[in-house]
C-alpha positions in Angstrom: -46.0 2.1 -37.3 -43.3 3.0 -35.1 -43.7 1.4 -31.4 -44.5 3.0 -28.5 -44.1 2.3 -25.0 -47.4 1.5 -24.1 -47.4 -0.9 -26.6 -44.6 -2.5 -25.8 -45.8 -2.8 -22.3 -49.3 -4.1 -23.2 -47.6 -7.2 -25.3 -48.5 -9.7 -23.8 -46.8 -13.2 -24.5 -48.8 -15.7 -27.1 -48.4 -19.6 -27.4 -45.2 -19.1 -30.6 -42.4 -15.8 -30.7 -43.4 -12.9 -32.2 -42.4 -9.6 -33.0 -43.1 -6.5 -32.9 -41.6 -4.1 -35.5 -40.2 -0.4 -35.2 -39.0 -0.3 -38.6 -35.4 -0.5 -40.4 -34.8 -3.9 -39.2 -35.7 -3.3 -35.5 -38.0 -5.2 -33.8 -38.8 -6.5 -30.1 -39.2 -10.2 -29.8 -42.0 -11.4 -27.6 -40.7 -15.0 -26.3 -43.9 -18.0 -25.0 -42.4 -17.3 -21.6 -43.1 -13.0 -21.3 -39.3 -12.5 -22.3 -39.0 -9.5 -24.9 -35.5 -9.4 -27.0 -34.8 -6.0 -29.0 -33.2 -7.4 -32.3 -31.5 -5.7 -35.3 -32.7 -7.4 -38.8 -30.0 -6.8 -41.7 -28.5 -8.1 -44.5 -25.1 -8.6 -45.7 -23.0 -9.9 -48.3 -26.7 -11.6 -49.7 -27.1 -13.2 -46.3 -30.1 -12.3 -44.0 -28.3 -11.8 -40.3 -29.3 -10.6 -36.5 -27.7 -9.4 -33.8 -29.3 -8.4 -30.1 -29.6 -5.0 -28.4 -30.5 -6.4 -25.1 -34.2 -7.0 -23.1 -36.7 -4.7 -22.6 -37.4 -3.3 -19.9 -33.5 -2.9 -19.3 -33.2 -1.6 -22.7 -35.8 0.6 -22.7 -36.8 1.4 -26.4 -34.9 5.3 -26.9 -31.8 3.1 -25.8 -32.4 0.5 -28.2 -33.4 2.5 -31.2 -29.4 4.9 -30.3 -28.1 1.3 -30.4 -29.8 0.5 -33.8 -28.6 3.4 -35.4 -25.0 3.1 -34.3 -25.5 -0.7 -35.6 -27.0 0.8 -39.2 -23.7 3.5 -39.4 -21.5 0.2 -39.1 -23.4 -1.4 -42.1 -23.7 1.7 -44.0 -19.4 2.0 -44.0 -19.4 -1.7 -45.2 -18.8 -3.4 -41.8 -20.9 -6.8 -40.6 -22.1 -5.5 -37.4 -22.4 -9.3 -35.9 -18.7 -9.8 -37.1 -17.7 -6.1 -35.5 -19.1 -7.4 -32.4 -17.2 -11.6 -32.0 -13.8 -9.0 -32.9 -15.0 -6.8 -29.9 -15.4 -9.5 -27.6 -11.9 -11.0 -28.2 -10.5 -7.6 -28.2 -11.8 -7.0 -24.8 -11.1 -10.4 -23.4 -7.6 -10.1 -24.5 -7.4 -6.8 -23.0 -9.0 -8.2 -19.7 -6.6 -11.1 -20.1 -3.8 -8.8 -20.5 -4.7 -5.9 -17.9 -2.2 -4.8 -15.4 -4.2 -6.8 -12.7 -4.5 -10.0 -14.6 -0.5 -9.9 -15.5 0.0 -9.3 -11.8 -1.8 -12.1 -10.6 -0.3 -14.4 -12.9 3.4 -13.1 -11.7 2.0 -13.4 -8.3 0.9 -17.2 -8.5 4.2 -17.9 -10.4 6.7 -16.1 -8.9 5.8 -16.3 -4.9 4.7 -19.6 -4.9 7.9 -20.6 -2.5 7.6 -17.3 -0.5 5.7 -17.2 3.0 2.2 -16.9 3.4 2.3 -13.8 5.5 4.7 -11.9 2.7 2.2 -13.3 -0.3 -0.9 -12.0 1.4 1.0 -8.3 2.0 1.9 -7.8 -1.9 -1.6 -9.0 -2.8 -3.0 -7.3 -0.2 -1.1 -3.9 -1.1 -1.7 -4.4 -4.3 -5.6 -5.0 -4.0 -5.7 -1.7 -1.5 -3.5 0.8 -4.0 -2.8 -0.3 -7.4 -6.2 -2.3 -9.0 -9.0 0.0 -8.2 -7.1 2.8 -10.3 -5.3 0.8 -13.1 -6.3 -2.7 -12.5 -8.6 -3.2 -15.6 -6.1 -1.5 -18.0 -4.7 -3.3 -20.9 -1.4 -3.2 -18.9 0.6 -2.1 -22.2 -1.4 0.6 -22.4 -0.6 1.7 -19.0 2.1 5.3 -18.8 4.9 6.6 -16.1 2.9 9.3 -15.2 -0.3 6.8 -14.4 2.0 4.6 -12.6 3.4 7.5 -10.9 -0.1 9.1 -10.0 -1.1 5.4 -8.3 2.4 6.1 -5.9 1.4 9.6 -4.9 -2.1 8.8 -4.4 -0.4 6.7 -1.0 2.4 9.2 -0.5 -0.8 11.2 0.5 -2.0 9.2 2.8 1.2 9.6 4.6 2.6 5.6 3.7 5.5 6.6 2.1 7.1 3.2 2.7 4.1 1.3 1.2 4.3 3.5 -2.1 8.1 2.4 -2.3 7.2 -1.3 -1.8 4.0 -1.1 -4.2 6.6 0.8 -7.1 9.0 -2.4 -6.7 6.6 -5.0 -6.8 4.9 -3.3 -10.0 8.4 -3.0 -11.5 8.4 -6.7 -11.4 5.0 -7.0 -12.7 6.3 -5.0 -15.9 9.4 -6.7 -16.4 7.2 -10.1 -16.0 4.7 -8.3 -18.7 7.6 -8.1 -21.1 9.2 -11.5 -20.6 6.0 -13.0 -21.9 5.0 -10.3 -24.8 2.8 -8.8 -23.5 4.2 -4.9 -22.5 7.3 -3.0 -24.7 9.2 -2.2 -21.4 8.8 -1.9 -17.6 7.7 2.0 -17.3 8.1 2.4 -13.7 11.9 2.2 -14.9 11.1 5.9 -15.4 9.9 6.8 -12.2 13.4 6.1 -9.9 13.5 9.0 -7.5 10.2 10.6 -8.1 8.8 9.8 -4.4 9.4 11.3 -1.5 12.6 9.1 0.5 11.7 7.0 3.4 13.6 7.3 6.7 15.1 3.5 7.1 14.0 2.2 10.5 16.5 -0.4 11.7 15.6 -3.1 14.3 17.6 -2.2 17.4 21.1 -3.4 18.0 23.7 -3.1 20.0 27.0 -2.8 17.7 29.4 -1.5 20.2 31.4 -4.1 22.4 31.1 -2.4 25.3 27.3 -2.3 25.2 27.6 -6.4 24.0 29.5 -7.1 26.7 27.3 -5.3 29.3 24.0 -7.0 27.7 25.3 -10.4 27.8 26.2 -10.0 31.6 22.5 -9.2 32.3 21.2 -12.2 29.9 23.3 -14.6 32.5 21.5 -12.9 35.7 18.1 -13.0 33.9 16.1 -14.8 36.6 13.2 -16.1 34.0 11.9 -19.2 33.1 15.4 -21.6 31.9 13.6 -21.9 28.4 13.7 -18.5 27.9 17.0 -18.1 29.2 18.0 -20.1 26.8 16.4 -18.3 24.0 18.0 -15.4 24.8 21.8 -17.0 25.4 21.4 -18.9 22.1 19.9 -15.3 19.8 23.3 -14.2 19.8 25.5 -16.9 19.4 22.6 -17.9 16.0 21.2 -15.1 15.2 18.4 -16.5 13.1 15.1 -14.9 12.7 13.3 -15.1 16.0 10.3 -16.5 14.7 12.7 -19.4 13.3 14.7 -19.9 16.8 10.8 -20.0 18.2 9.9 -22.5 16.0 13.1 -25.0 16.3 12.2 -28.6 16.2 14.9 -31.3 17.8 14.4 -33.2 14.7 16.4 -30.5 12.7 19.5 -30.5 15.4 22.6 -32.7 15.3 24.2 -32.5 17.7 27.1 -34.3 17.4 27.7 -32.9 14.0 26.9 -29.7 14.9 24.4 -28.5 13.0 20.8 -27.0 12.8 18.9 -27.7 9.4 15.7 -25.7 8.4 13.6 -23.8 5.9 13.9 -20.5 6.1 10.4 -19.2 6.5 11.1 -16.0 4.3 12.3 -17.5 1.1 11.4 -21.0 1.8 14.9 -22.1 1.1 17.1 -24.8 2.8 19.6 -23.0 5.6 22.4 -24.5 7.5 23.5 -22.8 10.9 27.2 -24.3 11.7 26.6 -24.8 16.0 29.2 -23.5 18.4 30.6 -25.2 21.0 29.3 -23.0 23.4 25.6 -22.9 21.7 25.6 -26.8 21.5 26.4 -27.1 25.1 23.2 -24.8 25.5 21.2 -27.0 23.5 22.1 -29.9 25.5 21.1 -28.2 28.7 17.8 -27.5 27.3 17.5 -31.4 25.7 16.9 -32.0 29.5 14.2 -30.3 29.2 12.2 -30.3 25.8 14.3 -33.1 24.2 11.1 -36.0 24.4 9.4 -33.1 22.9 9.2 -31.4 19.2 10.0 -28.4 19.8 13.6 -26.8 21.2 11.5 -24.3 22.7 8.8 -25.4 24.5 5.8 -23.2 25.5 5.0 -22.8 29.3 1.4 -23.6 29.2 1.8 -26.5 27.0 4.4 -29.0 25.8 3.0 -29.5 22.6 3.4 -26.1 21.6 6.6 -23.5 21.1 7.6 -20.8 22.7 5.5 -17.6 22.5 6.6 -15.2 20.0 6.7 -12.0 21.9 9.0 -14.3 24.6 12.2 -13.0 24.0 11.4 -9.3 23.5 9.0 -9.7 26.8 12.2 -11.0 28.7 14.4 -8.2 27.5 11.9 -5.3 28.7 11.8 -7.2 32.0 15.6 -7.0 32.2 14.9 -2.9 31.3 15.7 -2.9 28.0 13.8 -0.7 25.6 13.0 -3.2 22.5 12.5 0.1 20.4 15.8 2.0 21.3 18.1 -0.8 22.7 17.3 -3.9 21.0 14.8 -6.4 19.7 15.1 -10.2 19.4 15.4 -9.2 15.2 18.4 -6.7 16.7 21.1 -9.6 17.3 20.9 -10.3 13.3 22.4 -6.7 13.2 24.5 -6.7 15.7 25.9 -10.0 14.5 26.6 -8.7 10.8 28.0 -5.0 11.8 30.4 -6.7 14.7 31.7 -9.9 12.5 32.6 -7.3 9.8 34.0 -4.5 11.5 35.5 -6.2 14.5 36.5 -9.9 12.9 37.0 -8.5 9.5 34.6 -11.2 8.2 33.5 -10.9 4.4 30.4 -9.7 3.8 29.0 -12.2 1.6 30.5 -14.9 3.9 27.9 -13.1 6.7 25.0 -12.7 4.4 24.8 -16.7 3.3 24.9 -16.8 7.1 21.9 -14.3 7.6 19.8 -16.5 4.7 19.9 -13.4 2.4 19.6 -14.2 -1.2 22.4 -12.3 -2.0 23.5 -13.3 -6.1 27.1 -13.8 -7.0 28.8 -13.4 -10.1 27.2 -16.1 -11.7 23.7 -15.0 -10.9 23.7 -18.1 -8.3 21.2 -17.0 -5.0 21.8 -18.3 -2.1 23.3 -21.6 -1.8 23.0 -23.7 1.7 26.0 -25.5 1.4 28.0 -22.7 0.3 31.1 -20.9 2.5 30.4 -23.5 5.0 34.0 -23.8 5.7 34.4 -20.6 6.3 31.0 -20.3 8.2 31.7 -22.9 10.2 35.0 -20.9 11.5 33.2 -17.7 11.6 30.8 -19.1 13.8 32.9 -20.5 16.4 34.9 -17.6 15.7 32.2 -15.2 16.9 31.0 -17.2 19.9 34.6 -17.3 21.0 34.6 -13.2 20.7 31.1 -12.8 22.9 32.6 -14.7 26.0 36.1 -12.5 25.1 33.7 -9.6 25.8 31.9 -11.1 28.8 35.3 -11.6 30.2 36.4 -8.3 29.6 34.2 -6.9 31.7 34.5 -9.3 34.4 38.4 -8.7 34.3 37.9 -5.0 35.0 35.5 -5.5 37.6 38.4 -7.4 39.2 
């Protein structure tokens, strides 16, 4: 007799399994400890053979008896339903191993391992927030331009334009990553160049004008702060480094007498050499007055042991009237550095950029090399602090 479900629910467990039979190999298994298995009873090839179609109640028994026939159609066409199903499982744990979020992942451990933590946790992040929950679980061969290109618009939409630029690039990797190690035909958001909206390029602001250099460094020299953070803001433009990496400037990377500042750039985590002036070592050995028993160049004013704030320099320059947004920021000398030494000191490019840290690849497909133009850097760099006082005494000459 068929089963029903108030039969099913009155079994009650015995001291041995037993079963309970709804016919055509079907049957609920009744385990010592109340547990009740639905079970598919077949043969194949001569062999007697079982496969499960989950627990009752959780399967209730319409659900198992549509799983049953779907099982009996597979044996009826000549396939092992048990064999069907170990093929299934690797096929889906290949797919899971190969879906888009998987690959990216695995790019993400391998290829930003030497990055910085905050830029890591921004890709992940970006891609966690825009890109998995739509095609994350996606075999990510499988995956189309116009899927790609719906995940894009989907944050065009919510007006991050910027973000949908930065999430195509970093899936573009993913893709090319994908196909490097077999597992995608080609990079499909290849496809996709100049299907978003633009973005409007923000730079950090810079004065690039002598005039206005001239004037700014005039009011650094009458800023009536704290010496460290005079200092900070005499040395930005004669290094231009990162701010967070002239914050963050330990004595025990400074030679003095050779001249030289030696650090990891805390973008790329590469090795970076900053050729000293004259005039910025003489600052440096003002302010070894001060911090030089310490660690850092920088000290903070509340304690020793610690650097400089990080909003010190942009604070100092608002107090001096500036407008960090329109005028400049401490990022802003990096510009105005790399527009002046080019236009003004006819500097080459690429020369600036090793300068700057920037990964820039040559003909040879070399990055960015420490050591390399340091001649030429070395010159450059006197070269430019030379220029700043030029402009410092230009004004003062007119003034006369």
């Amino acid at each position: 007799m068929p089963l029903t479900d108030i039969v099913i629910k009155s079994a009650k467990p015995k001291d041995k399994s037993y079963k309970l039979s709804d016919g055509g190999g079907l049957y609920l298994e009744i385990a010592p400890s109340g547990g009740k298995w639905w079970r598919y009873k077949y043969r194949f090839g001569g062999k007697e053979q079982r496969i499960s179609l989950g627990t009752y109640p959780d399967v209730s028994l319409k659900d198992a008896r549509a799983r049953h026939v779907i099982e009996r159609k597979k044996l009826s066409n000549g396939i092992n339903p048990s064999e069907a199903r170990k093929s299934e499982k690797i096929s889906n744990k290949l797919n899971s191993d190969n879906s888009f979020e998987a690959v990216a992942r695995e790019w993400w451990q391998s290829h930003m391992k030497n990055k910085a933590a905050s830029h890591k946790d921004k890709v992940i992040r970006r891609f966690e927030n825009y890109v998995f929950p739509w095609i994350g679980n996606k075999p990510i061969a499988d995956i189309t331009g116009p899927e790609m290109l719906a995940v894009f618009q989907r944050i065009v939409k919510l007006n991050k334009v910027e973000t949908a630029h930065r999430a195509l690039q970093t899936a573009g990797q993913v893709f090319r990553y994908a196909v490097q190690t077999g597992r995608a035909e080609r990079d499909v958001t290849a496809d996709l160049k100049g299907a978003l909206p633009s973005t409007t390029v923000k730079h950090m602001a810079a004065f690039t004008e002598p005039e206005d250099v001239a004037k700014f460094l005039h009011a650094i020299d009458a800023f009536n702060g704290t010496f460290t953070v005079q200092c900070a803001l005499r040395l930005s433009p004669l290094l231009f480094v990162r701010p967070s990496e002239l914050r963050l400037a330990k004595w025990a990377d400074m030679d003095l007498d050779a001249g030289t500042w030696s650090y990891q750039v805390s973008k790329t985590k590469t090795d970076h050499l900053v050729p000293l002036s004259t005039q910025a070592i003489s600052i440096l050995r003002e302010l070894h007055a001060i911090s030089g028993h310490g660690e850092y160049v920088f000290q903070g004013g509340h304690s020793p042991l610690k650097p400089m704030s990080e909003s010190a320099v942009n604070a100092a320059l608002k107090r001096m009237g500036y407008d960090t947004q329109k005028d400049i920021t401490a990022h802003g000398f990096r510009a105005m550095a790399r527009t002046i030494l080019h236009e003004r000191l006819n500097i080459d490019p690429y020369i600036i950029e090793h300068q700057l840290a920037h990964k820039v690849p040559d003909a040879l497909g070399e990055a960015y090399n420490r050591t390399k133009f340091i001649e030429q850097r070395i010159i450059m760099m006197q070269r430019w602090a030379d220029y700043l006082d030029y402009l410092k005494a230009s004004i003062t000459l007119k003034k006369i």
